[in-house]
Structures are given as structure tokens and as C-alpha cells.
C-alpha positions as CSV (number, residue, x, y, z in Angstrom):
1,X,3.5,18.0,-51.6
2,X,3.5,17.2,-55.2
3,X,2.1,13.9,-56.2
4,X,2.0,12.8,-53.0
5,X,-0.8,15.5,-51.9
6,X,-4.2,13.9,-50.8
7,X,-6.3,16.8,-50.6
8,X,-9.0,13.9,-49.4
9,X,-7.6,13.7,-46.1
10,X,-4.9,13.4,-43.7
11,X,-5.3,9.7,-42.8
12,X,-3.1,8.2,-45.5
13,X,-1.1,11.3,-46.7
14,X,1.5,13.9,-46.0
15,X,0.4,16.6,-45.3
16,X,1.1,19.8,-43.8
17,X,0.7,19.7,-39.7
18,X,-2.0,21.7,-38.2
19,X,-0.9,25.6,-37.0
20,X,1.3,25.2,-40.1
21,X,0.5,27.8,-43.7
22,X,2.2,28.0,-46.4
23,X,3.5,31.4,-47.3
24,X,0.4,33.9,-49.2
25,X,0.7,34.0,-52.7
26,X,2.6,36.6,-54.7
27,X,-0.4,37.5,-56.6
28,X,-3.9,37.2,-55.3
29,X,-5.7,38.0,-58.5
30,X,-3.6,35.6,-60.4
31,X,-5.6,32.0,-61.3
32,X,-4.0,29.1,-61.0
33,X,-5.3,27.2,-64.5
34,X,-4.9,23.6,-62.7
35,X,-7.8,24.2,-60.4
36,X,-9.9,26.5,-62.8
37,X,-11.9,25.6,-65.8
38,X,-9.7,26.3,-69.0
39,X,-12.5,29.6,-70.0
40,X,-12.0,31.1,-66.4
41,X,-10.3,34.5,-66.6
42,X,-10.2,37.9,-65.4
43,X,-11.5,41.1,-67.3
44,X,-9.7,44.0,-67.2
45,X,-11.1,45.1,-63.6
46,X,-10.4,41.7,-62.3
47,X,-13.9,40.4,-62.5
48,X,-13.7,36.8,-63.3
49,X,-15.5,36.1,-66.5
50,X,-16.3,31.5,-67.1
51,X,-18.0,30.8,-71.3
52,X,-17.7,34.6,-71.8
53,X,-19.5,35.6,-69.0
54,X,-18.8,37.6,-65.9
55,X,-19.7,36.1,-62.5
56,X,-21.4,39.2,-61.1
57,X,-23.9,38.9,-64.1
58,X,-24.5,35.1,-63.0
59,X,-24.8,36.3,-59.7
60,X,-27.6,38.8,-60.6
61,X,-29.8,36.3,-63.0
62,X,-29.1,33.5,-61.0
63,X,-28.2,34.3,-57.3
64,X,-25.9,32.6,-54.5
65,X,-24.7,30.6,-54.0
66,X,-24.8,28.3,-57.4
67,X,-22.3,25.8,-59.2
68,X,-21.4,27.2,-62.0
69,X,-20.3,24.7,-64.8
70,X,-17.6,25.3,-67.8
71,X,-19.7,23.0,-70.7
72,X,-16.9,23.4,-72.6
73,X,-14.3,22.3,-70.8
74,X,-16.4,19.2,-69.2
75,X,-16.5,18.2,-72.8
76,X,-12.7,18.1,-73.7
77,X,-11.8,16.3,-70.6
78,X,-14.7,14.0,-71.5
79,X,-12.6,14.2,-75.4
80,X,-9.3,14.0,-73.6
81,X,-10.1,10.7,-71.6
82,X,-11.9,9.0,-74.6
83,X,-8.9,9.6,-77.1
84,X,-6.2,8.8,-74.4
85,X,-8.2,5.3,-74.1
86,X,-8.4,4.5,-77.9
87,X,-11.0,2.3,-79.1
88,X,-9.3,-0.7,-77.4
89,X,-10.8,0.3,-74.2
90,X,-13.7,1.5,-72.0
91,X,-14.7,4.8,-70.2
92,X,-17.6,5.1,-68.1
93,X,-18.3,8.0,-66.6
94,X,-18.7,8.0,-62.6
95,X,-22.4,9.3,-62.5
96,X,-22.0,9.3,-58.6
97,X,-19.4,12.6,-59.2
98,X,-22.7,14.5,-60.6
99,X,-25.4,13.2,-62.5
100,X,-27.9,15.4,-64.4
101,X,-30.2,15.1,-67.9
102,X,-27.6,17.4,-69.5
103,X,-24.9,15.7,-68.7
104,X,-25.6,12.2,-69.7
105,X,-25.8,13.4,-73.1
106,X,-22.7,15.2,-73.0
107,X,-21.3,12.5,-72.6
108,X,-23.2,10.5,-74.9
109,X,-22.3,12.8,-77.7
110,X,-18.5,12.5,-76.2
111,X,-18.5,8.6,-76.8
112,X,-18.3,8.2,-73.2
113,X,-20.2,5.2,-71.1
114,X,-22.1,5.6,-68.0
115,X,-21.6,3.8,-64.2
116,X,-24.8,4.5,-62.0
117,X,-24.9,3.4,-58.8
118,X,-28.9,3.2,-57.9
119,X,-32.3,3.3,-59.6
120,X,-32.1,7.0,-59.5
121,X,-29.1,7.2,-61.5
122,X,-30.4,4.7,-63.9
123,X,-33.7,6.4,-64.3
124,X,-31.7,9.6,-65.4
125,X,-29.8,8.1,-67.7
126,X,-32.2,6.2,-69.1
127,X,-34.9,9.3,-69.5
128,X,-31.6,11.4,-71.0
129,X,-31.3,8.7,-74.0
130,X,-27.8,7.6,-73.1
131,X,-28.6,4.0,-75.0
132,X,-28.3,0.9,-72.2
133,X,-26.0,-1.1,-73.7
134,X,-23.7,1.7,-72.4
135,X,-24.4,1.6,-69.0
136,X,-22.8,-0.5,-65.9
137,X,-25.0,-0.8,-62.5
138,X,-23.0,-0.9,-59.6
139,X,-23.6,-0.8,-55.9
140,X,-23.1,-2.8,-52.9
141,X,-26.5,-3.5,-52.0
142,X,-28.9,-3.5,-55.0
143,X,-32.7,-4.1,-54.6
144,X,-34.6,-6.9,-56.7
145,X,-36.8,-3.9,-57.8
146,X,-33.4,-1.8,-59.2
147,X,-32.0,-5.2,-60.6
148,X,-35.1,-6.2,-62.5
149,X,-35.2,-2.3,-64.1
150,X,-31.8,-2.7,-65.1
151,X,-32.2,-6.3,-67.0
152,X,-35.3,-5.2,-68.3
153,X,-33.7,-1.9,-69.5
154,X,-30.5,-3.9,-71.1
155,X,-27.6,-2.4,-69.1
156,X,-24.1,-3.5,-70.3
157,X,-23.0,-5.0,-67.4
158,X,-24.2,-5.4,-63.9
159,X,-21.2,-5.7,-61.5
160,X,-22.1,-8.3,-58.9
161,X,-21.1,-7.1,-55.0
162,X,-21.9,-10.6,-52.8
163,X,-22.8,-14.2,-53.0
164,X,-26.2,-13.1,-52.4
165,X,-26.1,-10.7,-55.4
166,X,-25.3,-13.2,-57.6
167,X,-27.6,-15.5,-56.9
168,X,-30.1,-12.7,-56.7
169,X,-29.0,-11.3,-60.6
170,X,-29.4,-14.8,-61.7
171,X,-32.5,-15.5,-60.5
172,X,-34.6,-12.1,-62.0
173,X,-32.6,-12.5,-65.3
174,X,-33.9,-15.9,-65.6
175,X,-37.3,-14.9,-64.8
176,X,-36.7,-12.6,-67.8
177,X,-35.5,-15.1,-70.1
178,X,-32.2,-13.0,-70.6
179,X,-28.7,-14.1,-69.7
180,X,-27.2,-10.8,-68.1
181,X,-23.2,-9.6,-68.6
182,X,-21.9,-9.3,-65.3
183,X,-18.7,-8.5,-63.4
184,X,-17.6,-9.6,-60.1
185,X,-16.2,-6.6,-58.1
186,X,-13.1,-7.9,-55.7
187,X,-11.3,-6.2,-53.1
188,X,-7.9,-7.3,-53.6
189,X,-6.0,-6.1,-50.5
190,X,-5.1,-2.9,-51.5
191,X,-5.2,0.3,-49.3
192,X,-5.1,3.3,-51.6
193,X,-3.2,6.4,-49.9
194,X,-6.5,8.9,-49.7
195,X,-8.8,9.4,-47.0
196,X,-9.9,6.2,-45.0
197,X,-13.7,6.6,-46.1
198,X,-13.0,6.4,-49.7
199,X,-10.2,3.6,-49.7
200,X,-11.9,0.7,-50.9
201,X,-10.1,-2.0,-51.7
202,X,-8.1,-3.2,-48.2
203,X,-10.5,-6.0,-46.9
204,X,-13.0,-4.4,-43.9
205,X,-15.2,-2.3,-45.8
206,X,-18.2,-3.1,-47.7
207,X,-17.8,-3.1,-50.7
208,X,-16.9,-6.5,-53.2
209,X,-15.4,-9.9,-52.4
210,X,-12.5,-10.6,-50.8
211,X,-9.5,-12.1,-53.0
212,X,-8.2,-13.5,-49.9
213,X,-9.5,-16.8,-48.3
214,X,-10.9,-18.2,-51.9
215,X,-13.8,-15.8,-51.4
216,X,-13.2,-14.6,-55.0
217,X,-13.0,-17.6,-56.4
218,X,-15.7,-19.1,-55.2
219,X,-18.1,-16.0,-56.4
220,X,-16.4,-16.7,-59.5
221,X,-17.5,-20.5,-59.6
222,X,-20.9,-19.3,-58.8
223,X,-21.3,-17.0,-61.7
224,X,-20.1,-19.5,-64.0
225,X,-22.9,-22.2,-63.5
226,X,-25.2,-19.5,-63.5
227,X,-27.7,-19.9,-66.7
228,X,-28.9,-16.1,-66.0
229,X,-25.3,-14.7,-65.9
230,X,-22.7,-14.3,-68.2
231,X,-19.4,-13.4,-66.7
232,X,-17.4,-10.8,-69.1
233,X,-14.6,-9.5,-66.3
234,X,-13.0,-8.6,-63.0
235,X,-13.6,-5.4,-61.4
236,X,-11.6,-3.8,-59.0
237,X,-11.8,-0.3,-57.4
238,X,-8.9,0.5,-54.7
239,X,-10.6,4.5,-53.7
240,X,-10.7,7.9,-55.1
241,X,-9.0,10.9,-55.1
242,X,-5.4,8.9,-56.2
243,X,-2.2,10.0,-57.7
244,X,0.3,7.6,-57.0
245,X,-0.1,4.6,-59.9
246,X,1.9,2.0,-57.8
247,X,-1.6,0.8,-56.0
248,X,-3.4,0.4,-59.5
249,X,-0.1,-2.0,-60.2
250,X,-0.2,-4.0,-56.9
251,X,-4.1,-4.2,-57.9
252,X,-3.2,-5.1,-61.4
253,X,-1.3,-7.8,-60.8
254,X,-3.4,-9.6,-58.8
255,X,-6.7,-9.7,-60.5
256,X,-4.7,-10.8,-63.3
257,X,-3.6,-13.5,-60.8
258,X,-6.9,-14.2,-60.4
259,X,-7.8,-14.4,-64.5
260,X,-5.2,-16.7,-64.3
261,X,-6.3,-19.4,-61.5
262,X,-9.8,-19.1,-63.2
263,X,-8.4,-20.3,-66.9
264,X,-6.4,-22.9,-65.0
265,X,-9.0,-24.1,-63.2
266,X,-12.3,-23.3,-65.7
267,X,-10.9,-23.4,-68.9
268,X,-12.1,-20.1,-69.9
269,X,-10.2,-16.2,-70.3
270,X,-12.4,-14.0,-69.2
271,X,-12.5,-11.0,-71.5
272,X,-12.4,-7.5,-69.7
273,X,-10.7,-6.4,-66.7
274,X,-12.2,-3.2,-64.9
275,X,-9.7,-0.6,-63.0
276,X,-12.3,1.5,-61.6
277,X,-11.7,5.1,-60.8
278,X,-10.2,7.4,-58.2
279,X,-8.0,9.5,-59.9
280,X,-7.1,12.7,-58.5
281,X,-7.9,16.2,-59.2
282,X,-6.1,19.7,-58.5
283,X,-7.3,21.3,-55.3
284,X,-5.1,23.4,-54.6
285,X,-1.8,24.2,-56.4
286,X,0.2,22.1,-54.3
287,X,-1.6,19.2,-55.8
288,X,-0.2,17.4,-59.5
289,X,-2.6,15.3,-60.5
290,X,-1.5,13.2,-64.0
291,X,-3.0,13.9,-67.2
292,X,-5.6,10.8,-69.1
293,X,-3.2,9.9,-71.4
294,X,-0.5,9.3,-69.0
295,X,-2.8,7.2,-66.9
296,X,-4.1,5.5,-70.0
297,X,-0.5,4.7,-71.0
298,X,0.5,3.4,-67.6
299,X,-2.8,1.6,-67.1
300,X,-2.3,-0.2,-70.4
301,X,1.5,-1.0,-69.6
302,X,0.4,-2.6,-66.1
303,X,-2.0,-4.8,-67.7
304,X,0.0,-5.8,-70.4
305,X,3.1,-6.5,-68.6
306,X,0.8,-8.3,-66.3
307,X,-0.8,-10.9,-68.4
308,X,2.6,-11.5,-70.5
309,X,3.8,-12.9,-67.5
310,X,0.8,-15.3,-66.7
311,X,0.6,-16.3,-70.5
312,X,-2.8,-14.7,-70.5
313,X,-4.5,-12.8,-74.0
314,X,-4.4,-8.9,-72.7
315,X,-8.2,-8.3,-72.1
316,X,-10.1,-5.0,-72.5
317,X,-9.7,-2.5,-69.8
318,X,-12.2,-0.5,-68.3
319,X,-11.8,2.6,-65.8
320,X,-14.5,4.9,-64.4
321,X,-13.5,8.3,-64.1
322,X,-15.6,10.4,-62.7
323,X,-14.2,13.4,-60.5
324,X,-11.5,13.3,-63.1
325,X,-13.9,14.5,-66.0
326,X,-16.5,17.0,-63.6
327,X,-14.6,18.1,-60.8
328,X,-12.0,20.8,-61.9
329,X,-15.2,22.3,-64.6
330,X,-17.2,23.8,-62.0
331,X,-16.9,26.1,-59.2
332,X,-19.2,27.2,-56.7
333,X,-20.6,31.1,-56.3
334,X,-21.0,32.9,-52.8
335,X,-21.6,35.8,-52.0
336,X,-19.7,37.5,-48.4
337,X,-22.3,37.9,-45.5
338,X,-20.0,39.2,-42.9
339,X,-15.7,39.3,-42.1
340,X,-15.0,38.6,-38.3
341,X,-11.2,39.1,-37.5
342,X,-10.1,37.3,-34.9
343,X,-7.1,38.9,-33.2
344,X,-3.8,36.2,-33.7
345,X,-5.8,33.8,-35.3
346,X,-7.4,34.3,-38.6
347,X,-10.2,35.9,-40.1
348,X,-13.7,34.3,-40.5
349,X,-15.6,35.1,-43.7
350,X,-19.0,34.0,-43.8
351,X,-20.3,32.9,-46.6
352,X,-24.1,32.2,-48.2
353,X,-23.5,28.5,-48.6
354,X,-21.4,26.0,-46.3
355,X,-21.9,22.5,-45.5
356,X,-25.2,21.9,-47.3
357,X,-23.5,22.5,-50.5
358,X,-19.9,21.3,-50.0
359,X,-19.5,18.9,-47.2
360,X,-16.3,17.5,-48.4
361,X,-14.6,19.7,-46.3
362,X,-15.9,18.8,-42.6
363,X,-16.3,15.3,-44.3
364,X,-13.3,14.6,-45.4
365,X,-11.0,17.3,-44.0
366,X,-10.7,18.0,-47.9
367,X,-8.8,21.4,-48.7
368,X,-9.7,24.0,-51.7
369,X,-9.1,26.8,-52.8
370,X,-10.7,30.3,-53.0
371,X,-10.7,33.2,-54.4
372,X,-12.4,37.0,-54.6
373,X,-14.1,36.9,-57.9
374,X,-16.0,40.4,-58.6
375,X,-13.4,42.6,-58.3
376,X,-9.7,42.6,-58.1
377,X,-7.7,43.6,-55.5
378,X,-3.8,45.3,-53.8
379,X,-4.7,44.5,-50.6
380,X,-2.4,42.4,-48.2
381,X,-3.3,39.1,-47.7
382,X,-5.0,37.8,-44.5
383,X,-5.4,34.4,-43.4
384,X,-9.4,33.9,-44.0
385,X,-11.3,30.7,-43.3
386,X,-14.4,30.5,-45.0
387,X,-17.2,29.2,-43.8
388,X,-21.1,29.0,-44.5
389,X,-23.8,30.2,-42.2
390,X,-24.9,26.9,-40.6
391,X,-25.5,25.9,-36.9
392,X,-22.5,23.7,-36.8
393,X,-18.8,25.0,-35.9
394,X,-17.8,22.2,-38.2
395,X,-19.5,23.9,-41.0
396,X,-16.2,25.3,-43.4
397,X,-15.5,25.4,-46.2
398,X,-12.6,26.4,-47.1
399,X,-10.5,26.3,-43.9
400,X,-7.4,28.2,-44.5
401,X,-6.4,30.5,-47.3
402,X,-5.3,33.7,-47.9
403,X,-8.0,36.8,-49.1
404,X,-7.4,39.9,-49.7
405,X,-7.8,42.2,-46.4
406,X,-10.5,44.5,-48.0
407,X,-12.5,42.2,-48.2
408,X,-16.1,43.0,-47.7
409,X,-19.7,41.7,-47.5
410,X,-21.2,41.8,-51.0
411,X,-17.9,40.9,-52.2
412,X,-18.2,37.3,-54.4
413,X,-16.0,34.7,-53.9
414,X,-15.5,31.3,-55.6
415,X,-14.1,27.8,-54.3
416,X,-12.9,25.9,-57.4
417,X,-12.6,22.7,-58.2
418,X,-16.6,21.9,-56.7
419,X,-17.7,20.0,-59.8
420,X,-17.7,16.3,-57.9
421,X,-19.5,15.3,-54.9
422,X,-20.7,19.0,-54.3
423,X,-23.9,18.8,-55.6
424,X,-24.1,15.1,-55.4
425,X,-23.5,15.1,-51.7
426,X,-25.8,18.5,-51.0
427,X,-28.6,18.2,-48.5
428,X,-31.4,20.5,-46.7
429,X,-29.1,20.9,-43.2
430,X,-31.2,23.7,-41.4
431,X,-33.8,23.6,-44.5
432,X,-31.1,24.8,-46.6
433,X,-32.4,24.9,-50.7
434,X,-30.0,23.4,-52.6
435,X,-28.4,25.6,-55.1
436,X,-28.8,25.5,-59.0
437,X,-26.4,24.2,-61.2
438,X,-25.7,26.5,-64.3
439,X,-24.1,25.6,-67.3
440,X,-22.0,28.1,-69.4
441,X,-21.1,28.2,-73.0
442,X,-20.0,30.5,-75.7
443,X,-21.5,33.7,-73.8
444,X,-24.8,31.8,-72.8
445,X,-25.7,30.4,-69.4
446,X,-28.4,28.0,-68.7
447,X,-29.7,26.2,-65.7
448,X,-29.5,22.4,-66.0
449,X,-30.5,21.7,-62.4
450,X,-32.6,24.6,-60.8
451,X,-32.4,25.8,-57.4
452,X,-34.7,24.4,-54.9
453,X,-37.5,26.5,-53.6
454,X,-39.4,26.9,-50.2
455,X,-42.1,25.0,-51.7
456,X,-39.7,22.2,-52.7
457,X,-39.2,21.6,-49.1
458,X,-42.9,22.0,-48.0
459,X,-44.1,19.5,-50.6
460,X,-42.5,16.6,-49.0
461,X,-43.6,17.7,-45.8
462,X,-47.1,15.9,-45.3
463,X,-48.0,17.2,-42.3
């Protein structure tokens, strides 16, 4: 399970069969740095310290569970994509990963652009200053009241989902008197190996226009004669959560296909060519996810190679990572409520958190890693499944791993890798408060999204 690992799911993957575990590790204590934040460490009585700063002194100030976020090292894989990308090509940021003030001007400050993917995304980024130009709107069902916000606003690009979408862009931009940059998002045929919910580029699903039957082609006609629309590119997403580059090439090679039939036919080279996202992350150390410049290199090759062989100029390439910048900077706190051994099984540990917080896991079926965090540890491993104090049975988190057999309530564990989708995807199950979202840098911690309170809930509740 190298590069082949899909930590999303089992749908599309190898993975190990159920009953099966992998053998403890030698070293409990030890960190593996591929699915922790590059400033995670120990201290010298094992106490894992993120910016300088100890988690049982986050715990204290800022309680459990909470997401605790590496500033610095969001901001050098922010760096690391931009620089891998040259100035030849675009990045925008995934705002659907995690999306906060904060964060849209890190990346801002990072040279980074920004995909939303509703008029509450765009409303953050817009009050956080990231400049509009620099922003795409996506989405597969956009209301008139979200597109008109977004021309008026300026966004860079809008990328059209339907027939009716286009129409409907057109239509408000000329009632604006502007002439809007779009992109037509296509599904190309393309089943990306991840889990089945977040493939999204083999034909029945919801998102884009087919390739197949014309469809494409047609939506491409449309945008053309369009006065309100100005057509810059081709966008194609085939899922998340990817290692293997073979689908971006299948993909590759037939949007350029496309560019191609649409010079032929129109006369014109459409300038930009959007990969979308989906690249994968380290879960667990079984998983060997490729660095940004190796994707950027063999992103740029594909592409290239492509359009020499249909004659075509190379246009500029976009991609939109998102997990791939947020997801291994952040991991989430909890503190042990109570240890159930069960006799020939496992051992439950009960956590402070669970599926309101994380529910990737009974999602998705999505693995992670864990770890005891405020103190270290000799003890023999057991085989512990964590899992958060919901009313559900379904409600895991971490569903096998090995802990250390002492372990206690009041102990503090941590789940890397919860950067993406954690806090995105959180919700009030059981009137559960959503947990704050604490950035750390250079010794100093601040909250950039609080916790929720009691009176959070009770103010939407009218009675």
C-alpha cells in the first residue's frame, strides 16, 4: 500500500481486508513527519509540543476537543505549491477543504488564488480582502442571487456547470453590462481510483457536462455566441484524494481533444486548461502521497505532450489544491472520556469529539492515524478504536490503531492529518458545539474560528 493507498475508501482501492491489522509499531511515541505538521515534536517527557507550544497548555486555554493548526507550515505548502507552479501557471486554493478570514489572507500573502464554491465562501473571501480578480466560483447549482454577487464583485472566472448555467451567467452579466470570464467544467469519462462519492469525472454524477454524445461541444457553442460570456478554458475535475497521475493523463488528453475539435470547428484556441484538484494526502504511513513539484512537473509534461500532438499553443494550466495545502497542517485535540476493553476484540477509547467533528470516517470509511499526545509512554500496544461520544454505533473515528495499554481517561490524544473537510464538514449531531479552530505560530496561539457556544445553538432556535 504505497501509492496505490486510498485512505478515501475501499470502493476503488486496495486495501487491507476487514479482520486484517498490520503489525503495532516499534515505537509508539515516535511521529511519523508525513502525517504531522513539520513544527510537531515531542519534549523531553513526550508531550507533543506544535509553533512551540505544548498541547496540554492548548488543552487548558482552549479545551477539547479543537483543531489545532500549524500557521507555519500551511504557509510553506502554500510556498511550496506556488513555486513548483512557476509563474506560467495558476493555483487556487480549494476553499471547500477549510475556509476562514485568516486563511484567505494567508494565502493571499502566499500568491495563492481562491476557488469558492457558494455565496458563503465568496462572502469570506471577499470580506478577508483576497482581491476578486483572484477568485473562481464553482458549483453545480448556482443561484441567480450568488451569480449576480460574483459578477458584480469581479471574480476571475465563473466555471459554468449546465446548459442552463450558461444561459443563466449570460443573462445577469448582460444585465450588468459586463462580459464575464468563464470556464465550462466537463466530465470527461474518467473514474478516478478514490472513494465512489468523491470520483467525479465518470459520467452519472452531477457535476459538469458530458464529453460524450457532443454534450461538450455543444455547451461550448453556446458560450461562444454568448455576448455576456467570455470563454478563457476547459475545466476538468476527475475526484479527490488521488495518487496515481495516469487518470490526470487519460483526462489530459482528452480535453485537449476537445481544444482541438473547438479550433477546428470555431477558429479560436482557447487559452487556459484547468486540472482541478484531488491530490492526495498522508493518512497514515502506509500512504505516499507525491510532492507539488512532482505533480507540477508531470502536470506540465501531460499537457505539453498533449497539445504537441494536436498542433495546439500549450495553454495555461490551472489546478486547485486544496486538501493538499490544509490537510496534513492541522490535527484535532481530544481528550479520553473512558477505555472499554472488549475481550478478543479490541479496545474502545471514547473520545470528547466523534462524528460531529470528523465525519470522514463513517463517511467515507477514511482511515487516520492517532496518537497519545500528553505524555509518553512503555506500555504494550493494544488495538484501540476510537470513537466520539455520539448516539450512533457508526460514530468512529479512528477505527483501528494501536495505543498504548495505559492508557487512561484524561489522557490527550490527537488524530492527524484533520486539516480538510474536518471542520468544513462539522455539524451540531446531538447539539454538539463545533470546536474552535486555533492557529499556532512561533510560541503564540490564537483562535481564528471560535468554538461554538450553547447560546450559538439557542439563537437559531426561534421557538
Amino acid at each position: 500500500m504505497s501509492r496505490s493507498a486510498h485512505p478515501a475508501g475501499p470502493r476503488h482501492a486496495d486495501v487491507l481486508p476487514e479482520g486484517h491489522y498490520s503489525a503495532p509499531p516499534a515505537d509508539l511515541n515516535a511521529l511519523d513527519p508525513k502525517v504531522w505538521a513539520q513544527t510537531v515534536t515531542r519534549d523531553g517527557d513526550g508531550v507533543l509540543t506544535v509553533g512551540g507550544i505544548d498541547v496540554k497548555s492548548l488543552a487548558e486555554e482552549f479545551g477539547t476537543p479543537a483543531y489545532i493548526l500549524d500557521e507555519t507550515d500551511f504557509r510553506a505548502r502554500a510556498r511550496a505549491w506556488r513555486t513548483a507552479f512557476g509563474q506560467d501557471a495558476d493555483v487556487f486554493y480549494a476553499g471547500k477543504a477549510f475556509l476562514s478570514r485568516a486563511v484567505v489572507r494567508w494565502l493571499h500573502e502566499e500568491g495563492l488564488n481562491l476557488d469558492v464554491c457558494s455565496g458563503g465562501e465568496l462572502a469570506t473571501a471577499l470580506s478577508a480582502g483576497m482581491p476578486a480578480d483572484r477568485i473562481a466560483f464553482h458549483g453545480n447549482n448556482k443561484s441567480p442571487a450568488e451569480i449576480r454577487r460574483a459578477v458584480e464583485a469581479g471574480v476571475g472566472r465563473i466555471v459554468l456547470d449546465s446548459f442552463q448555467e450558461i444561459a443563466r451567467v449570460a443573462h445577469i452579466a448582460q444585465e450588468l453590462g459586463k462580459r464575464q470570464r468563464v470556464q465550462i467544467r466537463i466530465t470527461v469519462g474518467v473514474e478516478a481510483h478514490t472513494h465512489e462519492f468523491i470520483a467525479t469525472a465518470h459520467e452519472d454524477q452531477k457535476f459538469g457536462i458530458p464529453l460524450a454524445g457532443g454534450q461538450a461541444a455543444e455547451a461550448v457553442r453556446r458560450a461562444l455566441q454568448l455576448d455576456g460570456l467570455e470563454l478563457i478554458g476547459i475545466h476538468s475535475h476527475i475526484g479527490s484524494q488521488i495518487f496515481d497521475m495516469s487518470g490526470f493523463e487519460v483526462a489530459a488528453h482528452r480535453v485537449v481533444g476537445l481544444l482541438k475539435d473547438i479550433r477546428d470547428e470555431h477558429g479560436v484556441e482557447l487559452p487556459e486548461i484547468d486540472l482541478g484538484g484531488g491530490l492526495g494526502i498522508a493518512y497514515t504511513s502506509a500512504d505516499d502521497p507525491r510532492e507539488p513539484h512532482e505533480i507540477a512537473k508531470a502536470l506540465t509534461e501531460i499537457v505539453t505532450r498533449e497539445c504537441e500532438s494536436a498542433r495546439l499553443r500549450t495553454p495555461r494550466i490551472s489546478v486547485e489544491p486544496g486538501r493538499a495545502v490544509v490537510g496534513p497542517t492541522a490535527f484535532t485535540l481530544y481528550e479520553v472520556g473512558t477505555v472499554k476493553p472488549l475481550d478478543g476484540l479490541r479496545t474502545y477509547v471514547s473520545v470528547d469529539g466523534g462524528m460531529s467533528d470528523n465525519i470522514r470516517t463513517a463517511l467515507y470509511d477514511a482511515e487516520y492515524s492517532v496518537a497519545l499526545v500528553s505524555r509518553a509512554s512503555d506500555a504494550e500496544p493494544m488495538l484501540a478504536r476510537v470513537v466520539g461520544k455520539h448516539c450512533e454505533s457508526g460514530d468512529i473515528v479512528v477505527k483501528d490503531a494501536f495505543l498504548p495499554a495505559d492508557l487512561a481517561p484524561g489522557d490527550l490524544i490527537a488524530v492527524p492529518a484533520t486539516g480538510a473537510y474536518c471542520r468544513s464538514m462539522a455539524s451540531n449531531y446531538n447539539h454538539a458545539l463545533r470546536p474552535p479552530v486555533v492557529a499556532v505560530k512561533d510560541g503564540e496561539a490564537r483562535v481564528i474560528v471560535r468554538r461554538e457556544t450553547e447560546d450559538d445553538l439557542l439563537r437559531l432556535d426561534v421557538g
